[in-house]
C-alpha positions in Angstrom: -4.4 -21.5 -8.7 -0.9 -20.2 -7.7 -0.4 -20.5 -3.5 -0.5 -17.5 -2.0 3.3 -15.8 -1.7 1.2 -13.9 1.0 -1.3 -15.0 3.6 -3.2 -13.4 6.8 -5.7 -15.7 8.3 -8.3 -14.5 11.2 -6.5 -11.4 12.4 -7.2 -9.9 15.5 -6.0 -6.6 17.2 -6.6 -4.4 19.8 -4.9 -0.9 21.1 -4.3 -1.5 24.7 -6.8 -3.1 26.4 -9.9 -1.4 24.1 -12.2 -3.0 21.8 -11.0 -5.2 19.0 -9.7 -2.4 16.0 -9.6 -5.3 13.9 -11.6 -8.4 14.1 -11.3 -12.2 12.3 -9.6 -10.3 8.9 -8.0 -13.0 6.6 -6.5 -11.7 2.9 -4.1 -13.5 0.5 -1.8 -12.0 -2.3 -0.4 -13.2 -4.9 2.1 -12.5 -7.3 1.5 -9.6 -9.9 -2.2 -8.9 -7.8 -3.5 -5.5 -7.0 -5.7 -5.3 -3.9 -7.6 -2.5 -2.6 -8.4 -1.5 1.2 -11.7 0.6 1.7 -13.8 1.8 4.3 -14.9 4.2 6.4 -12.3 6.5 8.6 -11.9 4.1 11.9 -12.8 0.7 10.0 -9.6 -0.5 10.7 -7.8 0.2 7.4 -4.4 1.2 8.8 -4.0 -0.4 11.4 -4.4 -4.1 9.6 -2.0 -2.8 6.9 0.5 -2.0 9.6 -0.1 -5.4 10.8 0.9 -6.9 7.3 3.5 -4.8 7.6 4.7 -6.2 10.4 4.8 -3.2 12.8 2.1 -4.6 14.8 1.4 -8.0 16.2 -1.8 -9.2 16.0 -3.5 -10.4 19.3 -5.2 -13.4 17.3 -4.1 -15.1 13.7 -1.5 -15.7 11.5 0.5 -13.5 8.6 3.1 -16.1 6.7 5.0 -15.1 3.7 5.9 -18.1 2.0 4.4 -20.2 4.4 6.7 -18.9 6.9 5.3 -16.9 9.6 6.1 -13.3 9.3 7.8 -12.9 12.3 9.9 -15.6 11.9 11.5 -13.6 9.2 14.6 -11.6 9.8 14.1 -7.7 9.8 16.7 -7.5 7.1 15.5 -10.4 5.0 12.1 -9.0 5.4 12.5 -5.8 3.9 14.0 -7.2 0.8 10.6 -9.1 0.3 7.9 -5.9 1.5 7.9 -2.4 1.5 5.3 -0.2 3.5 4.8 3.4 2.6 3.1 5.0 5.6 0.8 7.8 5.4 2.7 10.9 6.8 6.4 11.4 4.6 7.6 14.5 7.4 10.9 14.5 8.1 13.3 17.4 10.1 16.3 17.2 8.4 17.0 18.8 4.8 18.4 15.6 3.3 18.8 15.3 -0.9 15.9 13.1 -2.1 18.4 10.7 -3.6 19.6 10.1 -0.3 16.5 9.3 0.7 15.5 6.9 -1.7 19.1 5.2 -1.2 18.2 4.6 2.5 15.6 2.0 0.7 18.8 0.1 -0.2 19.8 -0.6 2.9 18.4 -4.4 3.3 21.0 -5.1 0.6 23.8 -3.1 1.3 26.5 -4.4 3.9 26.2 -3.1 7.5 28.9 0.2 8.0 29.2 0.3 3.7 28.6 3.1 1.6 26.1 2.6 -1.4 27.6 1.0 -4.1 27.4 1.5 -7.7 24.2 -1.1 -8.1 22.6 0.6 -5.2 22.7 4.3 -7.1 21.6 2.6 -10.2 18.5 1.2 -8.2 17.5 4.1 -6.3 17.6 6.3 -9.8 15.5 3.5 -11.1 13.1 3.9 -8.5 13.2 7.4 -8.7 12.3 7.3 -13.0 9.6 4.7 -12.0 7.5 7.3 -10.3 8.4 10.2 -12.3 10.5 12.1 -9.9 14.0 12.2 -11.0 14.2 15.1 -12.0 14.4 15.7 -8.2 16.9 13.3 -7.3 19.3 16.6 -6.5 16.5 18.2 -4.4 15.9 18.7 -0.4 13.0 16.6 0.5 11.8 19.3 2.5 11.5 21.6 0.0 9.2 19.4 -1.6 5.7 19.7 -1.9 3.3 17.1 -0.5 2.6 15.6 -3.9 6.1 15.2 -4.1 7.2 14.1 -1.2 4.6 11.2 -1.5 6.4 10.2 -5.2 10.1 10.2 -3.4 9.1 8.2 -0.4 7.0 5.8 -2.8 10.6 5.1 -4.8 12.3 4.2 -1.8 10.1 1.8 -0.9 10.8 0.2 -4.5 14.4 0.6 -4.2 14.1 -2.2 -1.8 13.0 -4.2 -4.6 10.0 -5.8 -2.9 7.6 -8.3 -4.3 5.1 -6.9 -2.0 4.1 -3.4 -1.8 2.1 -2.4 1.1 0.5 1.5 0.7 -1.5 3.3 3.2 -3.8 6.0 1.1 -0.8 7.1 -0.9 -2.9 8.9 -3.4 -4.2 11.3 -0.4 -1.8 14.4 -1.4 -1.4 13.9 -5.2 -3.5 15.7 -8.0 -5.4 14.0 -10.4 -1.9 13.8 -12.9 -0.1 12.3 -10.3 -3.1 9.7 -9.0 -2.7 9.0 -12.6 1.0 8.7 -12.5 1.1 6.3 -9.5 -1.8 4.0 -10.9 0.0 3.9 -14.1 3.9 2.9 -12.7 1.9 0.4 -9.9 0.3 -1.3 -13.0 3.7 -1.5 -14.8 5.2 -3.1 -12.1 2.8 -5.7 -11.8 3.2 -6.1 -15.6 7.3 -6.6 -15.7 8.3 -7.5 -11.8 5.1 -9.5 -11.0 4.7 -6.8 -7.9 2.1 -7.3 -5.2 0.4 -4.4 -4.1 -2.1 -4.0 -1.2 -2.8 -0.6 -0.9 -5.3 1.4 1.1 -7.2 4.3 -1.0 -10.1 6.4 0.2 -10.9 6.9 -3.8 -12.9 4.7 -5.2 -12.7 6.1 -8.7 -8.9 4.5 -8.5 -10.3 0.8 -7.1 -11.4 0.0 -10.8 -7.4 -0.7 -11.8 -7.5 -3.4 -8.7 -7.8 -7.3 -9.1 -9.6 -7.5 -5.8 -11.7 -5.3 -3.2 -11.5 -5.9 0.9 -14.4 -3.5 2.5 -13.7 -2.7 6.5 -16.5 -1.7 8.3 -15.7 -1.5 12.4 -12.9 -3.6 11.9 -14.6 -6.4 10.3 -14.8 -7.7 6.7 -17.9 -6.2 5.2 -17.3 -7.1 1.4 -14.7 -8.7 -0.8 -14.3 -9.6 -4.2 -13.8 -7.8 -8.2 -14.2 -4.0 -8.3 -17.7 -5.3 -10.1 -19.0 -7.1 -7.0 -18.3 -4.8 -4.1 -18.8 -1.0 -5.8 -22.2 -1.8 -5.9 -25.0 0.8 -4.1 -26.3 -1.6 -1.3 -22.6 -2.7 -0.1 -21.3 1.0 0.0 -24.1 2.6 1.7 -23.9 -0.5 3.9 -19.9 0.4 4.2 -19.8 4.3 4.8 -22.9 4.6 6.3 -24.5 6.6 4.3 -28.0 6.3 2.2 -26.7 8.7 -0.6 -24.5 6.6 -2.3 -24.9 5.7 -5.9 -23.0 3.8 -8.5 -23.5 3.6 -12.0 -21.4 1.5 -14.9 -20.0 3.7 -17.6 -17.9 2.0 -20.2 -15.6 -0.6 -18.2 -15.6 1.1 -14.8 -18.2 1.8 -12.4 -18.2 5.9 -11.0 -18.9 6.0 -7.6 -20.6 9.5 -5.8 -23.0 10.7 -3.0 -25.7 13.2 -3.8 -25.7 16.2 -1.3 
């Protein structure tokens, strides 16, 4: 097996001097995988992908990219290896969605330099990758939510990561554009060997994943294939709740909860 471009081994972390948020968490990726975050709301899935991200330091364990710990990395030299795309995409000010997704470029550009031709070319990459070009001479505020979510996803690959980090991306797009963004994430991993860890509270999407990590209180409840967790015994286990059931149609498993 390939070593891990991607490591977190027994994280811990906790807000202040609370509880643990996140407790003894490891996870590896490697190149061209698709993992999955689920769980419960307050299991702990944002704040270990912010973690992975970088944004927070773990109280206990180790994140290494490369085998180099992740904050040994310069911020720079980091952002040209992962992207993050948090949940909210608000911003005050009226800028043109291509300048947005050019701001992804800035971990390549020179300091004080305006974008070059390369970085234009990128960002309009980006920008045909998730299907929004067509509003690359639009104000991001006049966007709608859907939309927002597509422009802030192409600048994260305007950095041209090899590690995509997603925190419930999917949570203001309609089914077409759920669609969309399942279909460009698998292309990527197809022709630029992307890495994609990516937090989703729908678990009809988790069958286009190599790989499953369940959160329950912070902790590790389940990990493996979409076959082995999205099973009824580990998701009621997960999300509390008695009324889950699964059932296999075809080559995916449907997931509900009768009312």
């Amino acid at each position: 097996m390939p070593h891990p471009c991607f490591e977190a081994l027994h994280l811990d972390y906790a807000y202040g001097g609370g509880p643990l948020a996140v407790r003894d968490v490891s996870l590896t990726s490697t190149p061209g995988t698709m993992t999955a975050l689920i769980g419960a709301n307050g299991s702990g899935k944002s704040t270990l992908i912010r973690m992975l991200a970088g944004l927070l330091r773990p109280r206990a364990g180790t994140i290494a990219l490369d085998e180099v710990p992740l904050k040994d990395w310069q911020p720079r030299l980091r952002a040209r290896q992962i992207a993050y795309v948090p949940q909210s995409t608000a911003t005050a000010f009226p800028f043109q969605v291509i300048d947005i997704v050019l701001s992804g470029r800035a971990p390549h550009s020179a300091r004080l330099r305006f974008e070059s031709a390369r970085d234009t070319e990128k960002a309009m990459e980006a920008l045909e990758n998730t299907g929004a070009a067509h509003l690359a001479g639009r104000p991001f505020t006049g966007l709608s939510g859907g939309e927002r979510q597509m422009v802030i996803l192409a600048r994260a690959l305007a950095q041209e990561p090899r590690l995509l980090l997603l925190d419930e991306p999917s949570s203001s797009l309609d089914l077409k554009h759920r669609a969309d963004l399942m279909r460009t994430l698998g292309r990527l991993r197809e022709t630029q060997r992307l890495s994609v860890i990516m937090i989703t509270h729908d678990l009809q999407l988790t069958g286009s994943f190599d790989r499953l990590v369940a959160l329950r209180s912070g902790e590790v409840a389940a990990a493996g294939t979409p076959d082995e967790v999205l099973r009824d015994h580990l998701l009621r286990d997960i999300y509390g709740d008695p009324n889950v059931r699964t059932q296999r149609m075809g080559n995916r498993t449907v997931v509900w909860v009768d009312l």
